[in-house]
N, C-alpha and C positions, 0 to 999 in steps of 0.2 A: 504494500500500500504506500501510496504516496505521503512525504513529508517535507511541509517547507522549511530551505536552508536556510531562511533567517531565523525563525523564531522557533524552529521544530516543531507546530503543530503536525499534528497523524491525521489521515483522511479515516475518520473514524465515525461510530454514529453521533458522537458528542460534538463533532466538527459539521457531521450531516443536519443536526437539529437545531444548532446557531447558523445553516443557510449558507456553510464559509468552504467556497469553490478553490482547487489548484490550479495554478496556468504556468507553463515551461514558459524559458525566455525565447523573444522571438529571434526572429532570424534577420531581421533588418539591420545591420550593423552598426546603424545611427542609435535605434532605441537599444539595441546592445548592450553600446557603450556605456548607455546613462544606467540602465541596471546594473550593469559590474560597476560603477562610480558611487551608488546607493550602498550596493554592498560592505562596497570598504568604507564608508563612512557609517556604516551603521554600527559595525562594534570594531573599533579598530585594531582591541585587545585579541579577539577573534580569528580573525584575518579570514574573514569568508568573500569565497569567492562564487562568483553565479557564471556558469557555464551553460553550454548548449540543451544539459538533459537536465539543470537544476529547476526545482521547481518551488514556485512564491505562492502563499497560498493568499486571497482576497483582501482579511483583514488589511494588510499594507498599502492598500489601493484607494484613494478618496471616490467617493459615491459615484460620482460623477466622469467616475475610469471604465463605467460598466452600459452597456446595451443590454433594458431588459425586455423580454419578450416574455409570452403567457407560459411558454413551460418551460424556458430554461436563461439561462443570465451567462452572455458572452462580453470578457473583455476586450477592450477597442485595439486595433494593433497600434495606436501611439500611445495606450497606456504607461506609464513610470510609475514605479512606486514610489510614496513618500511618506508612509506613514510608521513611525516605527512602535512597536510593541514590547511591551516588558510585561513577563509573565514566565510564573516561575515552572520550569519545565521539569515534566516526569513526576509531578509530585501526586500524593495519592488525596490529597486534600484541595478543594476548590480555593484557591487566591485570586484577588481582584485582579483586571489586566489593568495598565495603561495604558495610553496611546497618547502617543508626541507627534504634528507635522512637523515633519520636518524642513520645509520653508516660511513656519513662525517667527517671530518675533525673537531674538538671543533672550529676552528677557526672558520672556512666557517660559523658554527651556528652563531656563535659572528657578523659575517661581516654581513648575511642578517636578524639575529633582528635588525641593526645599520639600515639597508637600509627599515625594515619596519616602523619604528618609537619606538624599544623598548627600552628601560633605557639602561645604558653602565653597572649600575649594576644589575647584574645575581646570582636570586636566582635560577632558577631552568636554566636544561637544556636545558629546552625548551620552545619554545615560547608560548606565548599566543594567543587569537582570535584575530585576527587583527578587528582594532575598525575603523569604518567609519572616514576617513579624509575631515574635514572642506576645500572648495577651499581659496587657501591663508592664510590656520590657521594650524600651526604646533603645535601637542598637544604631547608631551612625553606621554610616560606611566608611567600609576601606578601600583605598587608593587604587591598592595592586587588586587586579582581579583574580590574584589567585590568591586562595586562603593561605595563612600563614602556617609555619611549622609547627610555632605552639600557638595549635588551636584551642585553648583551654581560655577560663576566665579571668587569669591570670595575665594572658595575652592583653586580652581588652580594656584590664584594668591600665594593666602598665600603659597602656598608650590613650588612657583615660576615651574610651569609647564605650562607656559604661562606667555607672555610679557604684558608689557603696551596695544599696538595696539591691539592683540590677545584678552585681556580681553574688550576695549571700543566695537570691533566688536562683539565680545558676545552678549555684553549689547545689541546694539542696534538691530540686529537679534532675538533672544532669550526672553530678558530679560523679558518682559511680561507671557512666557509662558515656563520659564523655569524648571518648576515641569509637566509639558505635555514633553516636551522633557526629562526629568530624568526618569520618567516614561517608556518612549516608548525605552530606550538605556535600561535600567534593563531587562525588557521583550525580547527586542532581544537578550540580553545575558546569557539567560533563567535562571536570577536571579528573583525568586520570590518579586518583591513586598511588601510594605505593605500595608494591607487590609484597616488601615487606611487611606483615601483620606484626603488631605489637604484643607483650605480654597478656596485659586483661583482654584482649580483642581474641587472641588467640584460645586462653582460657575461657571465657564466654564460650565460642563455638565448639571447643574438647565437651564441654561440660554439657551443652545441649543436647548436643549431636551422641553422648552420653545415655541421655534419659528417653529420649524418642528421637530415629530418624526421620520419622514424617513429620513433626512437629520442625525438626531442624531445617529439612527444604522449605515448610511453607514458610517459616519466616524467613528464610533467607530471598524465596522469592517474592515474600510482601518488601522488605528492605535494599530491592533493588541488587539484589546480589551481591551486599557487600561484607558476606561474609564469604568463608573459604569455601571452595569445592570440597564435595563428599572423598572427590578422589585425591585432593590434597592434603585432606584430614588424614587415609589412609598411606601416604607418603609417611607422614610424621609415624604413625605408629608403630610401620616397619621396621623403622631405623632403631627399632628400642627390642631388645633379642630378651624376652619372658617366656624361652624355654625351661623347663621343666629343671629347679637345681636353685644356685645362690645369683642371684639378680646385679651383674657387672655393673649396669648401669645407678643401681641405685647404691652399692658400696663403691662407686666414681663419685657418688652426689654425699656419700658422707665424710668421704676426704676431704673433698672440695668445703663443703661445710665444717670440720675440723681447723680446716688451712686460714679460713678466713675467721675464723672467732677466737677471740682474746682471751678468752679464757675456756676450762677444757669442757669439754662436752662431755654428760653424764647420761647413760642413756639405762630404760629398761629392755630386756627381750621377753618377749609374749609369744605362746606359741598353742598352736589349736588347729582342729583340722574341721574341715567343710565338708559336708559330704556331695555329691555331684555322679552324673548318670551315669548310670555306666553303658555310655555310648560308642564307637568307635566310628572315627572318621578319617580320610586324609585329603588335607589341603593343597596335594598335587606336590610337595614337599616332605613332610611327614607325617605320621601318623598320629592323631591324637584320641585319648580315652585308654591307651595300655597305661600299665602302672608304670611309672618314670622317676627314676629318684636323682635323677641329673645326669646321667652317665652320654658323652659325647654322641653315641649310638644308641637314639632309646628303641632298638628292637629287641633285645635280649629275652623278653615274655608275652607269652600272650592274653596271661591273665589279666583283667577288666580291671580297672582302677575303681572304687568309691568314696574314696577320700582327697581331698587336698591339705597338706599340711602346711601350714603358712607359721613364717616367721616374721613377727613385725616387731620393729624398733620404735620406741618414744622415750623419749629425750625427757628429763626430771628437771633439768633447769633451763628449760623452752618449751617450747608451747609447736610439738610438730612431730609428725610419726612417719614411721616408712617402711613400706615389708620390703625385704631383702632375698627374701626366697619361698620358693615354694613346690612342692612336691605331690607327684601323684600318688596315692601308697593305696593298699589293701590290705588294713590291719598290720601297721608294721607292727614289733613288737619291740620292748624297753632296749635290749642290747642296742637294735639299728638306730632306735630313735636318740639313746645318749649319745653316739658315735657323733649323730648329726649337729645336736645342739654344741657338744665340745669343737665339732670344724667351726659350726655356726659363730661362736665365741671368737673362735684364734681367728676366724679371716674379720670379723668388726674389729677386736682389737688392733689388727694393720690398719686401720681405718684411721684411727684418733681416737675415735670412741672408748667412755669407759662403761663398761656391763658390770651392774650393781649388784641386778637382782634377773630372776629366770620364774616368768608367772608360767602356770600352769594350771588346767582343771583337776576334778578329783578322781578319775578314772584311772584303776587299778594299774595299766600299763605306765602312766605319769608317776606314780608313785615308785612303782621298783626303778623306772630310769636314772630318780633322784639318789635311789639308795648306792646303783651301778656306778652313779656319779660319787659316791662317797658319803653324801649324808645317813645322818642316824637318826631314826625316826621313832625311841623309845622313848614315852611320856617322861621319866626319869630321870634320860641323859638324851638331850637333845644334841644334833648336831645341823643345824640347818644353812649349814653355807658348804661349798666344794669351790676344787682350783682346778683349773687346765693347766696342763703342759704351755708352759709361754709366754701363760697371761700373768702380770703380779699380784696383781688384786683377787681379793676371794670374790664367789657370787653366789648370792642369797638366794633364798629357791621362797618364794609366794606360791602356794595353793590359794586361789581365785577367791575371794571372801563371798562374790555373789554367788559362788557355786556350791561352798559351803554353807551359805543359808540356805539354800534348796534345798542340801541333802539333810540338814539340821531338820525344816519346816517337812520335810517326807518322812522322817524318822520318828517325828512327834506326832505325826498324822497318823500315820502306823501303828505303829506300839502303845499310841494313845493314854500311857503311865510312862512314866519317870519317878524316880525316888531321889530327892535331893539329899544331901550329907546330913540334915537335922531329922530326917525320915518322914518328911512330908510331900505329899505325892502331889506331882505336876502332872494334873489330867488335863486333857482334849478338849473332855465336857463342858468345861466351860466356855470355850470357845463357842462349840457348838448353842450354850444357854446365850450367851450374848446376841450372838446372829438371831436365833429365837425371837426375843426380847424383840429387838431392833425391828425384826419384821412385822411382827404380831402389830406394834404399835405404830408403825409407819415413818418412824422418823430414827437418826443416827445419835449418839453422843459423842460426837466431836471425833469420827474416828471411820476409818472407811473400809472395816467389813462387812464384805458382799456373801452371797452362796460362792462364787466363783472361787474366794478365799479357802472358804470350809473345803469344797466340792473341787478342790485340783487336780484330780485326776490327769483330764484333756491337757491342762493344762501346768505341766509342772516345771516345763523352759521357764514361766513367766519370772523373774526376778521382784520384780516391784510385788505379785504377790506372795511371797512370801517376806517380804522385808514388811510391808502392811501388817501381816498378821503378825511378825514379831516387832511388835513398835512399841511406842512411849506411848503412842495412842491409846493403844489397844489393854497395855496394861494401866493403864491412868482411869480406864473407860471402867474395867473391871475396879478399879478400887471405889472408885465413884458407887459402884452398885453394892460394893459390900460395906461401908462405911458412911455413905450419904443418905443412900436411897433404905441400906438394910435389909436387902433382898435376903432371906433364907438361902436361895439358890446358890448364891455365891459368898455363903458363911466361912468354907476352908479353901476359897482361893487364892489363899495367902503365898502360898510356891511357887504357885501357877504365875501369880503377878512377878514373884520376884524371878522367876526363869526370862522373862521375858523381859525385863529391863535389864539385865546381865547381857545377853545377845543383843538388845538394839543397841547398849552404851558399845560393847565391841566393835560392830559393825557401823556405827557413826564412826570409829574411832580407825579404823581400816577404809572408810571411804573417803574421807578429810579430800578437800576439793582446793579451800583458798586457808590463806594465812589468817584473814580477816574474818573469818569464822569464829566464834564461842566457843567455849564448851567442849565435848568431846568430837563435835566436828572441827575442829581447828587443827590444821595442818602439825605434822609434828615439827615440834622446834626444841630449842634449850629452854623455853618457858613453861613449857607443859612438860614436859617427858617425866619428869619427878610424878606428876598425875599419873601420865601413861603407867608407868613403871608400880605403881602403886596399885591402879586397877587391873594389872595385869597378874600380881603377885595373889591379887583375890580371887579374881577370874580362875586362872587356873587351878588353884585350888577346891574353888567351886565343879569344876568340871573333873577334876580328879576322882571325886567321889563322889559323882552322879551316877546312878545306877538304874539298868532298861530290865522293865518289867517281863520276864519271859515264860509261858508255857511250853512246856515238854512235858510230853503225854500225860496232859489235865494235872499237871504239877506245875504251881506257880515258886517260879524262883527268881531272886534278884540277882543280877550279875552288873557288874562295873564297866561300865560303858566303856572304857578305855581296853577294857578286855575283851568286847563283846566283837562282832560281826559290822555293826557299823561303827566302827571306833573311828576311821576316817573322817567321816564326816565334823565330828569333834577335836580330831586331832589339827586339821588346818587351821582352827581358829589359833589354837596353840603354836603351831608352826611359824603362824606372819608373825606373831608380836615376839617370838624369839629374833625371825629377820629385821624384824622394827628396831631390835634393841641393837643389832648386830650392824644395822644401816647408821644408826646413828651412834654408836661405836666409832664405825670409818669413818663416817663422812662428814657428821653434823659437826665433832667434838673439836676434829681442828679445824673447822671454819671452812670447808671443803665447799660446803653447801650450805643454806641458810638455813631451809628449810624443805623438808619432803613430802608433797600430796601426793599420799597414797591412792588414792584414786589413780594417781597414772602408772600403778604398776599392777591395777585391775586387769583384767582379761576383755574388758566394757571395750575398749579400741578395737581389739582386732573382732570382739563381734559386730560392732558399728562398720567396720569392714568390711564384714562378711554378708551386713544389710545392704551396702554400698556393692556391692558384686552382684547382688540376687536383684536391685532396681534397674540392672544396667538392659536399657530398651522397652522399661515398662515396669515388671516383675516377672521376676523368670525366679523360682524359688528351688526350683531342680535343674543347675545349668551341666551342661556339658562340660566337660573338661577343655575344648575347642573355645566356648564361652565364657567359661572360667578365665583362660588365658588372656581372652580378648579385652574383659572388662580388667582383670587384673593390669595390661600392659596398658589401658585406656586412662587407669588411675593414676599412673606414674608422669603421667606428662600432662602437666598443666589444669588436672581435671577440677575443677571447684563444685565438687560432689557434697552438699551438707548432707548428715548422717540422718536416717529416715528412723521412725521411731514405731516398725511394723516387727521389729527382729526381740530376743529376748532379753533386749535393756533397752534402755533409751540412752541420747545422751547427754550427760551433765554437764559438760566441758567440752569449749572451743579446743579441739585438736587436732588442725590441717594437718594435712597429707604432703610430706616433702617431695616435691614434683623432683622428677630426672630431665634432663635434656637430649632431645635424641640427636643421634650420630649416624653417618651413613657407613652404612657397612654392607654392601647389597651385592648377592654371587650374581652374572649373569647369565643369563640364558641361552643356550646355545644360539637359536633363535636370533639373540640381540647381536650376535656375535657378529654370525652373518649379516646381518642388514648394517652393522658398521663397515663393514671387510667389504661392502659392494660398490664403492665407491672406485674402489682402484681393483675392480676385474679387468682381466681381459674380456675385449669388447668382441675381438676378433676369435673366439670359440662358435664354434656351430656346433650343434645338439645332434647327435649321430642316434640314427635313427636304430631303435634295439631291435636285436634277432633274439625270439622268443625261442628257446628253447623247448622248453618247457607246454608241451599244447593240455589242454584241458583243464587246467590249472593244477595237474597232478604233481605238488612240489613235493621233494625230498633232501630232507633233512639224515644228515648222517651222523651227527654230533653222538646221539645217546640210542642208542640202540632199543633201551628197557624202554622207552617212552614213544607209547603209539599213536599217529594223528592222525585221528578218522576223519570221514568226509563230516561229519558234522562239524568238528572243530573246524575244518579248513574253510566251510563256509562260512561260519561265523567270523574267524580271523579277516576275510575278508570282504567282507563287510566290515568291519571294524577299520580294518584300513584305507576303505574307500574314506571315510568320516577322518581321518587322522589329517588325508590328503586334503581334504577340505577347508579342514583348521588350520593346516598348516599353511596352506597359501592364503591364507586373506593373512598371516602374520611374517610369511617370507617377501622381502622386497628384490630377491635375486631371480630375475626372470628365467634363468639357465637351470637353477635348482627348481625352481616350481615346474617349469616344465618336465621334468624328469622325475616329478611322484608322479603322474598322470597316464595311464595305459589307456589300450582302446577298446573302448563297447563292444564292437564286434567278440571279443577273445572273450565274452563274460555271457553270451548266451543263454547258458546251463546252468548258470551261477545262481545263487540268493538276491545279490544287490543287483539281479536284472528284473526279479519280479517283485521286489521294493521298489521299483525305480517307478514314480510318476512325472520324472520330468527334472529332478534337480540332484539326484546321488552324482558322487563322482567316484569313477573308477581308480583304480590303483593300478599303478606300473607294477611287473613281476618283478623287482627290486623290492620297492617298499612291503610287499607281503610275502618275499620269503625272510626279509628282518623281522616282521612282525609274528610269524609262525616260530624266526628261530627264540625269538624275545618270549614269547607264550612256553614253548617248548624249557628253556631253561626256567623260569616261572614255576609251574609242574616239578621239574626236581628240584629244584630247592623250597618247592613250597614245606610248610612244619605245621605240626598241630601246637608247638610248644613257642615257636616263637612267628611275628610277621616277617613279611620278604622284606630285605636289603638292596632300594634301589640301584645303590653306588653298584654291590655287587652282580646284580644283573645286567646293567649295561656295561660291566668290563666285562662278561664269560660272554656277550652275545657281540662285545667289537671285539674278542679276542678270536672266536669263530671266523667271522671275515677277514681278517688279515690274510687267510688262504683260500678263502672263497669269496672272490672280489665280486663285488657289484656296484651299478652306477657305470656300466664299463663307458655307459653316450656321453658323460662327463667326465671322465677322471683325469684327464688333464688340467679341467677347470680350477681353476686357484690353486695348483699342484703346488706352486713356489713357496708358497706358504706353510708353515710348519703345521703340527698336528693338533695346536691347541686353534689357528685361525683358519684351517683346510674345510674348503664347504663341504666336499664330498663325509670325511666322518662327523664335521658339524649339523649335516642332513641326516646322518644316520643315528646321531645320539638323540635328535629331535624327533624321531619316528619314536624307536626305544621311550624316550620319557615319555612319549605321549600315551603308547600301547602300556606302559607301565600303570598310569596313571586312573586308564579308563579301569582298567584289570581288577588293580585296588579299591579303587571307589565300586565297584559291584559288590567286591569283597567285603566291604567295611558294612553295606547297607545288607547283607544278608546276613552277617552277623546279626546284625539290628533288630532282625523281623522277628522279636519276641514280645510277646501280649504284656505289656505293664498295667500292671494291680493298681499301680498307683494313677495311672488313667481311667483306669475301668472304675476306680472308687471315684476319681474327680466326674467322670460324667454322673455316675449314678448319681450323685448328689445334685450336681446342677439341675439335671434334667426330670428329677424326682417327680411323681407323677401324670408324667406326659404318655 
């Protein structure tokens, strides 16, 4: 459609319904003139010129430039334009136009630039685009027509083009996304850009393009495209290698961070695993969904991964976290898992970092790793720190406090009795009489037990409740009723209250957030510790001689919790405040540190990470190991992902994700190799026309004798490599190689891909499919039940094959002079190979797949529940 080269109106229905016609310039060389002389004086920043096919659309034209007739309006051939137009183009909001003749009065110019907003001084004669005006914000103009570099309010101010007021309402409108707004005014001003995206500009679109990509195109293309391409997003993410093992990029980014901070860096490790599908896939590269625990060659098994074990770092005297690694596993066990966390240690140590403490949840395998590590975990004689080889400092081992109230708040739920040290028993029942209470009469006492609380079952990830039901609340609520109100019901809840103000005072006192807290939530320091120390010296003794109600066979007996089946769960509470005293031992006493919020050596991070993984595209709550990767390597660079509060904590604490920078590191393609190398072929090769040996397409393969290739396989291969030959030329630019995948219809008669063919298969040359027979054929022996195929290794056994049985004989001269890493001829044939490799695999991966999941078949049934 047409567009006029002054002002850029579109012949559109908006332009059909204000009545406003195009006219090309003529061809009289007189009125020519005076149009191209309009031109350059109409923006002379511009420099537009009107040519033979440009075309001027009416608005420019005075009333009286037009002949009109009953059903159509013809410009006069001595029309000139004179009318110029200011109007702000491309923009998605209606703005006033102007319109200036241009053989007025010099004054009248002067009075209605004053009345658009343009400067009193006048460089040119004439006005510029009129620029969108802010409601309530008067902006002068600037000189230069191109926006300045710092486009910010800063800019404006300095050169007082804008007030006080003017610049604070900036700030507060703008000031976040003030390079997306600079951006999006250059683009409407059809000033180019620079190709370089800035930090926040770039983070914005990571983070979008994060959460939904359709949400990411459409505003990209409501915003005039001036965010990145989808394809340049995926450039960046390339460059950042989140294979399966310890994350180069992100221990590059805590050197660098090391290097540049003045004083040292204290950091914790946190370590947990995800579970994830057990899918198997390959990205034409490698394969993803086998268990991978980093090793160069991850094909060594073929067992199905369902876990991911992630390693993440946060830093105790900053405010910022980063996983460093991560691994596929299936149930590893304590031996492989210490190995890992001791590598984990000695390679952060090379970093600068110093590792304090080592969190952990409470699951059985966690527990002996620490022991393999060297600690001692008898109530008696505690030992809760261990050393690696290397490192000088000892490191404090944290079982998880929120993970420890779960199994506390499950235990009490359970067993339903406790016997405390005075021999008063801590029952359930009361719990359950409060909820009662509460409901019967319709209203809470200051405290937020629900059924959901009692009734945990569905629900026993949840964190928050089980810290609800063991709170200050809930025992404050209970004294209230035994002491205010006199309720019978809750006459001997006297244990009961005090069991539960023992756990919340702990657990305030393991979650401490700021400095600037009270009480037993206030960070630990030199000011409180003598507290700490003191309720810890009670606490545990309280917990020493708590004893779990048990039957065996209809015989009730008391036994000491510490001795019992779930002593675990009691013993972590004991555990941290050993590390608590052990942390502030090293670190507090000589001034190391000021102060330690334990909260950040919670396990609360890497679950808010694990929520940040599972929102990546929407929610995805069972991701792929493929997906896993993607959103894990998505997070590393730039992502300003805040943590969602759908997973089994919420979060209490701002603690960004320390982004990596990515780096080009990219193999290429054989493919690419060639289309660089095409430049300098000889021009003077001709394509020698092949003698088939071979009629009916009966190939024969002599490599392996055991391995037999029936007509079925041989038709299926070919066909396969009709589609190879396909692909591969809309991606080869060497006319000599493309020509020579390509055989002739006629020889393919009898064949499969003659009676598929409706008009668009392409045939394959007897080259490319006896590589692809011998590629299948080696495939078959070395296919395993125990481990996946090794692509490297099949395309060396199937070019090691042809070096004595040559093919390509119509080209082999072609690019001969060229060694064997730039030779088209075996660059053509590693590109056949990868491709038959690839298709092969990918069958392979998705018939693995084709097994009925339980965990679908419950998601529909539920959704679709009476239908």
């Amino acid at each position: 459609m047409p567009s006029c080269n002054l002002c850029g109106r579109t012949q559109n229905a908006k332009s059909k319904e204000n009545k406003i016609t195009f006219h090309r310039c003529p061809k009289c060389p007189d009125i020519h003139e005076k149009w191209i002389e309009f031109s350059r004086r109409y923006d002379e920043h511009r420099s537009i010129i009107v040519n033979e096919k440009s075309v001027v659309c009416s608005a420019h034209f005075a009333a009286d430039s037009f002949n009109v007739y009953i059903k159509n309006t013809m410009l006069k051939s001595t029309a000139i334009p004179s009318l110029i137009i200011q109007r702000v183009r491309f923009a998605k909001l209606d703005y006033p136009e102007k319109t200036t003749n241009l053989h007025s009065e010099e004054k009248q110019k002067v009075d209605d630039m004053e009345d658009i907003g343009c400067s009193s001084s006048i460089t040119s004669n004439f006005p510029k685009l009129l620029e969108p005006e802010i409601d309530g914000v008067e902006l002068k103009n600037i000189s230069n027509n191109k926006l300045p570099t710092k486009t910010n309010r800063e800019f404006l101010k300095d050169n007082n083009l804008i007030n006080e007021d003017t610049s604070t309402l900036l700030l507060d409108n703008f000031g976040e996304n003030e390079h997306l707004i600079s951006r999006l005014a250059k683009k409407n001003a059809r000033i180019t850009p620079t190709k370089k995206y800035c930090p926040e500009l770039r983070r914005f679109a990571i983070s979008l393009h994060f959460r939904s990509v359709s949400a990411y195109n459409f505003v990209r293309k409501e915003f005039n495209t001036i965010l990145p391409h989808p394809r340049t997003l995926g450039k960046w993410y390339s460059n950042i290698n989140c294979e399966p093992g310890f994350t180069t990029e992100a221990l590059n980014t805590l050197a660098l961070k090391c290097r540049n901070t003045l004083k040292p860096v204290y950091c914790a490790l946190v370590i947990d695993e995800m579970a994830v599908r057990q899918h198997v896939e390959r990205d034409g590269t490698n394969y993803h969904g086998y268990v991978n625990v980093g090793e160069s060659i991850c094909n060594e098994t073929m067992e199905k991964a369902k876990e991911a074990l992630v390693f993440l770092v946060v830093a105790l005297n900053e405010a910022w976290k980063i996983p460093v690694g991560c691994f596929l596993i299936n149930h590893i066990n304590s031996s492989q898992k210490s190995e890992l966390v001791s590598h984990c240690i000695d390679v952060l140590t090379k970093t600068g970092v110093t590792i304090v403490s080592l969190t952990f949840d409470g699951c059985p395998t966690n527990i002996n790793m620490v022991k393999i590590l060297g600690c001692g975990l008898d109530a008696d004689n505690f030992n809760t720190s261990f050393k690696v080889d290397g490192v000088a400092n000892t490191i404090s081992i944290i079982p998880d406090p929120a993970h420890m109230v779960k199994l506390i708040r499950n235990a009490f739920g359970e067993k339903r009795q406790f016997i405390d040290m005075d021999g008063g028993v801590i029952d359930f029942e009361y719990i359950n009489k409060l909820l009662i209470l509460q409901e019967d009469e319709g209203c809470h006492l200051a405290n937020k037990l629900k059924k959901q609380h009692v009734f945990y079952s569905r629900q026993k990830m949840k964190v928050k409740l089980a810290t609800q039901l063991l709170s200050r609340s809930v025992s404050e609520t209970l004294t209230f009723c035994r002491d205010k109100l006199e309720l019978p019901a809750f006459k001997d809840s006297g244990p009961t209250i005090k069991c539960i103000k023992y756990f919340n005072d702990a657990f305030d006192i393991l979650n401490s957030r700021s400095i600037n807290q009270y009480g037993k939530s206030k960070a630990v320091c030199k000011k409180n510790i003598i507290e700490i120390k003191e309720f810890y010296e009670e606490f545990s003794n309280y917990i020493k001689k708590l004893k779990l109600v048990e039957n065996k066979n209809g015989q009730i007996t008391h036994v000491l919790i510490l001795k019992s089946a779930r002593k675990n769960d009691f013993l972590g509470f004991l555990i941290c405040f050993e590390s608590l005293n052990s942390l502030y031992n090293n670190y507090l006493m000589p001034d190391l540190i000021d102060y330690i919020c334990f909260y950040k050596l919670s396990q609360d991070h890497i679950e808010l990470f694990f929520g940040t993984i599972r929102s990546h595209g929407g929610h995805n709550d069972n991701p792929t190991a493929r997906q896993f990767r993607s959103a894990y390597c998505k997070l590393l660079i730039n992502a300003k992902i805040k943590d969602g509060s759908l997973g089994n904590c919420i979060p209490l604490d701002e603690i960004d994700i320390l982004n990596c920078s990515s780096a080009t590191n990219a193999i290429k393609d054989p493919v690419d190799i060639i289309n660089e190398s095409n430049a300098i072929l000889y021009k003077d090769i001709i394509l020698q026309p092949q003698t088939h040996h071979i009629k009916d397409h009966d190939y024969i393969i002599v490599s392996d004798q055991n391995i037999t290739m029936c007509n079925y396989i041989k038709e299926v291969v070919v066909y396969i490599s009709g589609f190879i030959c396909h692909r591969l030329s809309s991606k080869i630019k060497c006319d000599i190689c493309c020509n020579a995948l390509f055989g002739d219809k006629k020889d393919f008669m009898t064949s499969l891909i003659n009676v598929r063919d409706k008009g668009g298969l392409s045939y394959p040359s007897d080259d490319v499919i006896l590589i692809a027979l011998q590629t299948e054929k080696f495939m078959k022996s070395y296919s395993s039940d125990t481990k996946p195929l090794n692509k490297m290794l099949i395309v060396t056994k199937t070019l090691s094959y042809f070096c004595n049985n040559r093919v390509f004989d119509s080209i082999y001269n072609h690019n001969s002079d060229n060694g064997p890493f730039s030779n088209h001829v075996i660059l053509l044939m590693k590109s056949i190979i990868n491709s038959y490799f690839d298709i092969k695999t990918h069958y392979s991966c998705r018939k693995q797949n084709e097994t009925d999941s339980m965990r679908t078949w419950y998601n529909k049934m539920t959704l679709f529940r009476g239908q």
